[in-house]
C-alpha distance (Angstrom), angle and dihedral (degrees) to the residues before:
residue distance angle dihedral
X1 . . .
X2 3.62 . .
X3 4.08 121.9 .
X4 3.51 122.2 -158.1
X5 3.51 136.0 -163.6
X6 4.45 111.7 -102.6
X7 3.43 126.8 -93.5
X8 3.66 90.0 -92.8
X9 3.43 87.6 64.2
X10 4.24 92.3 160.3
X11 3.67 79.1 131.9
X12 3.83 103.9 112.5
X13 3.72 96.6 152.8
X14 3.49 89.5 68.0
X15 3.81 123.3 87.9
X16 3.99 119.6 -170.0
X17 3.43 131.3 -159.0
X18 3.65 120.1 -108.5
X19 4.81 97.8 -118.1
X20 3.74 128.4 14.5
X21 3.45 115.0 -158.8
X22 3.50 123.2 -120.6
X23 3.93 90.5 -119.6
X24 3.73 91.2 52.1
X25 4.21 96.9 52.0
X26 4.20 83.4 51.6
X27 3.69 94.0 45.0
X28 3.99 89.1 53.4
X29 3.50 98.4 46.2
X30 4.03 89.7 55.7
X31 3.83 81.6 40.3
X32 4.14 94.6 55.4
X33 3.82 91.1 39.6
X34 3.83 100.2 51.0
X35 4.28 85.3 43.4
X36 4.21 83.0 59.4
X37 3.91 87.8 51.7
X38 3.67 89.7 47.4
X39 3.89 92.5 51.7
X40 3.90 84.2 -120.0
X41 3.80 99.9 123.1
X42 4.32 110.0 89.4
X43 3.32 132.0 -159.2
X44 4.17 116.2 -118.2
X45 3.70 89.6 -103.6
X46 4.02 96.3 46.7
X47 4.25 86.2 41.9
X48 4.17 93.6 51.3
X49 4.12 82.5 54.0
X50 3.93 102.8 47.9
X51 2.77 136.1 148.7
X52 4.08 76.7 40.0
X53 3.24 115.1 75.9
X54 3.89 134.9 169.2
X55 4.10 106.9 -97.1
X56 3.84 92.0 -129.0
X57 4.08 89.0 63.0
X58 3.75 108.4 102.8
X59 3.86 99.1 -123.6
X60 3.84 90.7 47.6
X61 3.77 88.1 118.3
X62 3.74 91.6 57.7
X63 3.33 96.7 49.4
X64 3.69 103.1 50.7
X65 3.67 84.6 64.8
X66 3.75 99.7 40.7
X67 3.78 80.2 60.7
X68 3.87 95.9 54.2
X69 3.70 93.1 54.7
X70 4.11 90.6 44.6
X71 3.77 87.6 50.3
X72 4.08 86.8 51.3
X73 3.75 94.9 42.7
X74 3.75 96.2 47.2
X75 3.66 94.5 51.9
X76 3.93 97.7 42.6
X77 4.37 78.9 52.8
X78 3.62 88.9 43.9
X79 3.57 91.9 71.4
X80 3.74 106.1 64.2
X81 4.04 102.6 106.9
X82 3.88 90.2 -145.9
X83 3.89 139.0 64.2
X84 4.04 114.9 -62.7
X85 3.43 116.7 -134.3
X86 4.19 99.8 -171.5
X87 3.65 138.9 -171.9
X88 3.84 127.9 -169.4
X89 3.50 114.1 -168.4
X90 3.95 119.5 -145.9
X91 4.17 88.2 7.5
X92 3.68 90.8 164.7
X93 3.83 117.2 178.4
X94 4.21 83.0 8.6
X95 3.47 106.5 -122.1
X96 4.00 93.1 132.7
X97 3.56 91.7 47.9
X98 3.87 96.2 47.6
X99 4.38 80.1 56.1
X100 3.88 89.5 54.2
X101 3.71 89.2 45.8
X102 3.80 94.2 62.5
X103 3.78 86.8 63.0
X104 3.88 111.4 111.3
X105 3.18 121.7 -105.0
X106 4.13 93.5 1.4
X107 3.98 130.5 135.9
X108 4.41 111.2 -152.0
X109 3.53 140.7 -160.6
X110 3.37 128.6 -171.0
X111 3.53 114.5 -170.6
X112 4.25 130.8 -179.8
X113 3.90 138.3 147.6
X114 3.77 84.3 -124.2
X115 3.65 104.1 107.2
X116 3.51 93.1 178.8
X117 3.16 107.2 62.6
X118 3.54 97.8 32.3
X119 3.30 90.7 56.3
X120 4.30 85.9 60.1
X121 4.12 85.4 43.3
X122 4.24 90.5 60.3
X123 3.84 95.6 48.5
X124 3.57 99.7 39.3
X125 3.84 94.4 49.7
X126 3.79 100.2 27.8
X127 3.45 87.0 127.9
X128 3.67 96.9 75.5
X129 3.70 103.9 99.6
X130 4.29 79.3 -173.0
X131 3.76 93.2 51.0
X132 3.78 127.5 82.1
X133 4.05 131.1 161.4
X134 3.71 127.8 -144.9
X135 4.07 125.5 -153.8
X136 3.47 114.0 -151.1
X137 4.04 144.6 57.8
X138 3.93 111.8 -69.2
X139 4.19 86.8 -144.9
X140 3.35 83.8 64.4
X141 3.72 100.2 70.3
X142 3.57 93.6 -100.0
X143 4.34 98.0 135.2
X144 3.94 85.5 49.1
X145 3.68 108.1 -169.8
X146 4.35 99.6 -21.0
X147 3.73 121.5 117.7
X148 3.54 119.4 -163.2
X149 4.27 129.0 -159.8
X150 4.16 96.6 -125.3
X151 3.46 120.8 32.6
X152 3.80 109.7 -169.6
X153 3.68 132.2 -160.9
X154 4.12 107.4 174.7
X155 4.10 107.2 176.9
X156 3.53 83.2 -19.6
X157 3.66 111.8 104.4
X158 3.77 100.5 73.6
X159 3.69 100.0 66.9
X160 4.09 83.3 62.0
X161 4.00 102.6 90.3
X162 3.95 86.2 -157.3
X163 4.26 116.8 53.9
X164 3.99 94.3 -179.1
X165 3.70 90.6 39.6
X166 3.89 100.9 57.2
X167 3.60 89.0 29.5
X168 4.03 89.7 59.1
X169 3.67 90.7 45.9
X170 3.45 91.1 57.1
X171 3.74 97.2 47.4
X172 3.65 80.5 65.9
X173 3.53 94.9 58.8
X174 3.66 93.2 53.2
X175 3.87 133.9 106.2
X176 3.33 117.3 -116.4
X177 4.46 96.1 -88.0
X178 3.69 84.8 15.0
X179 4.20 112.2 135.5
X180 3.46 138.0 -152.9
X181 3.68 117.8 -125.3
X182 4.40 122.1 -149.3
X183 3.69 120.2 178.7
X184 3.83 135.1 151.0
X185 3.36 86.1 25.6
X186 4.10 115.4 130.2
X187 3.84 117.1 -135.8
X188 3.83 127.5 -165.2
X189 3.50 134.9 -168.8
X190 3.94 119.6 -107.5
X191 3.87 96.2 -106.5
X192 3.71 85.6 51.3
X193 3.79 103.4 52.1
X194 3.81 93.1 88.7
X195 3.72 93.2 55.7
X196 3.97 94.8 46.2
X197 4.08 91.0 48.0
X198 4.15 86.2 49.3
X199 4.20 86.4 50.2
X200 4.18 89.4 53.3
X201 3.58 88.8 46.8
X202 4.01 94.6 54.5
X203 3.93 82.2 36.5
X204 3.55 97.2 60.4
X205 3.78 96.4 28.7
X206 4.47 82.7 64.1
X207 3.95 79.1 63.5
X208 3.51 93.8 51.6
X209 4.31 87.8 -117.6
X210 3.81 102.2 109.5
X211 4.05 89.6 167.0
X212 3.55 92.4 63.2
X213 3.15 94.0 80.3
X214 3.81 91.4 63.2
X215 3.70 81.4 75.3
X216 3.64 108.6 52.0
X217 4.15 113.0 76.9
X218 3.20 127.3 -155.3
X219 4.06 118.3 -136.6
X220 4.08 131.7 -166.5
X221 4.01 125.7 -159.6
X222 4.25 78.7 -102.8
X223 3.89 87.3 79.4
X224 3.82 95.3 56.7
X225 4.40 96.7 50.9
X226 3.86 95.2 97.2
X227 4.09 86.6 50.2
X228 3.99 123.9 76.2
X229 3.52 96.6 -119.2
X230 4.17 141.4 169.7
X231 3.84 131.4 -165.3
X232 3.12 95.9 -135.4
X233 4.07 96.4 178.4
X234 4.62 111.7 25.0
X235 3.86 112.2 -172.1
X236 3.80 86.4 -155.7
X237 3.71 84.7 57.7
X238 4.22 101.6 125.5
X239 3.66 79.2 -133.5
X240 4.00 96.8 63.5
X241 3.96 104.3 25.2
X242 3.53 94.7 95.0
X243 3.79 100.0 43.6
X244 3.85 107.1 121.7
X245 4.03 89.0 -133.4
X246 3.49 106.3 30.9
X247 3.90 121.6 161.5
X248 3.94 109.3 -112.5
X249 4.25 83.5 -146.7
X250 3.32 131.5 89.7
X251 3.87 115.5 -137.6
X252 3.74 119.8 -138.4
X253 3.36 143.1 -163.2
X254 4.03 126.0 -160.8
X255 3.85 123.9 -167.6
X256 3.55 131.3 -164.9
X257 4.13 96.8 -155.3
């Protein structure tokens, strides 16, 4: 089944892959409607603001922490001398991307399966001459032969049922110095994996979509030993564990030097 972009298709910083599967179109529509339960779908003014967001919105919490780690990641980014080529992976509605597009000098793609909201991501920022958005899964061949200097995976990595697999592909799709980039992502340790999967279960079972939880994964430090890899930010750090709004995530950078 073939999905094309609407009518008004003014969205030129949009590319779509050529076939959706069937499987894929029913898996986002489950996808968009649990998101509108969650209080996780914006409207285009509320998206052109994050990460600010008014304090009476439900997921204001969330948010004021989503923008910490931006704030970190953009600045550790920010310090490369030379031209950025950048990927985010899973960028959805684009509000991460739109962050790395304000660095100077730097090219972005966002790229996601979720046609919805990507489709929201290339008309509200279409104005980003910098910023482009890619439909499509990346194990599918979809980056072809580019590499890119940050890869970026923020609350991303968990919907991959494979951490060394994706990881691995992306190493491939790295310059050479380039770094992979994984924040707001949870991590568990092994012995704990069984209780976390049981928690999305009952999570998604309050929603009234039980099977959603056959597509969130659940990934331990033990996944990342065969990669070169730094923490760059540790809640447990003594340093951060008693910050009022500290991030429950680690963020983590992988090299391939």
């Amino acid at each position: 089944m073939k999905m094309y972009l609407p009518d008004s298709s003014i969205l030129t910083n949009i590319q779509v892959q050529g076939h959706t599967r069937l499987r894929e179109i029913l898996f986002e529509k489950k996808y968009i409607q649990v998101r509108a339960l969650e209080s996780r779908l914006y409207t285009d003014d509320e998206l052109v603001h994050l990460p600010e967001i008014a304090p009476a919105h439900p997921r204001s919490k969330e948010w004021e922490l989503r923008k910490q780690s931006a704030r970190r990641l953009v600045r550790h980014l920010s310090r490369r001398k030379a031209d950025l080529e950048i990927l985010e992976i899973g960028c959805g509605n684009g509000w991460l991307t739109h962050q790395l597009a304000e660095i100077p000098g730097s090219t972005v793609i966002g790229a996601d399966i979720n046609f919805t909201e990507l489709q929201q991501a290339a008309r509200v920022f279409s104005n980003d001459p910098n910023l482009r958005f890619i439909h499509g899964d990346i194990r599918s061949g979809l980056l072809e032969e580019r590499s890119f200097d940050f890869i970026i995976f923020a609350a991303t990595l968990e919907h991959f049922p494979s951490a060394k697999k994706i990881l691995h592909l992306c190493l491939s799709h790295l310059k050479r110095g380039g770094e992979i980039h994984i924040l707001d992502t949870p991590f568990c340790k092994q012995e704990e994996v069984k209780f976390e999967e049981r928690r999305t279960l009952a999570y998604y079972t309050s929603f009234g979509y039980p099977e959603m939880a056959d597509y969130y994964f659940h990934h331990t430090f033990d996944d990342l030993r065969s990669f070169r890899y730094t923490v760059l930010y540790n809640p447990k750090d003594f340093r951060h564990r008693f910050l009022k709004n500290r991030n429950q995530h680690p963020w983590i950078r992988i090299t391939n030097n």
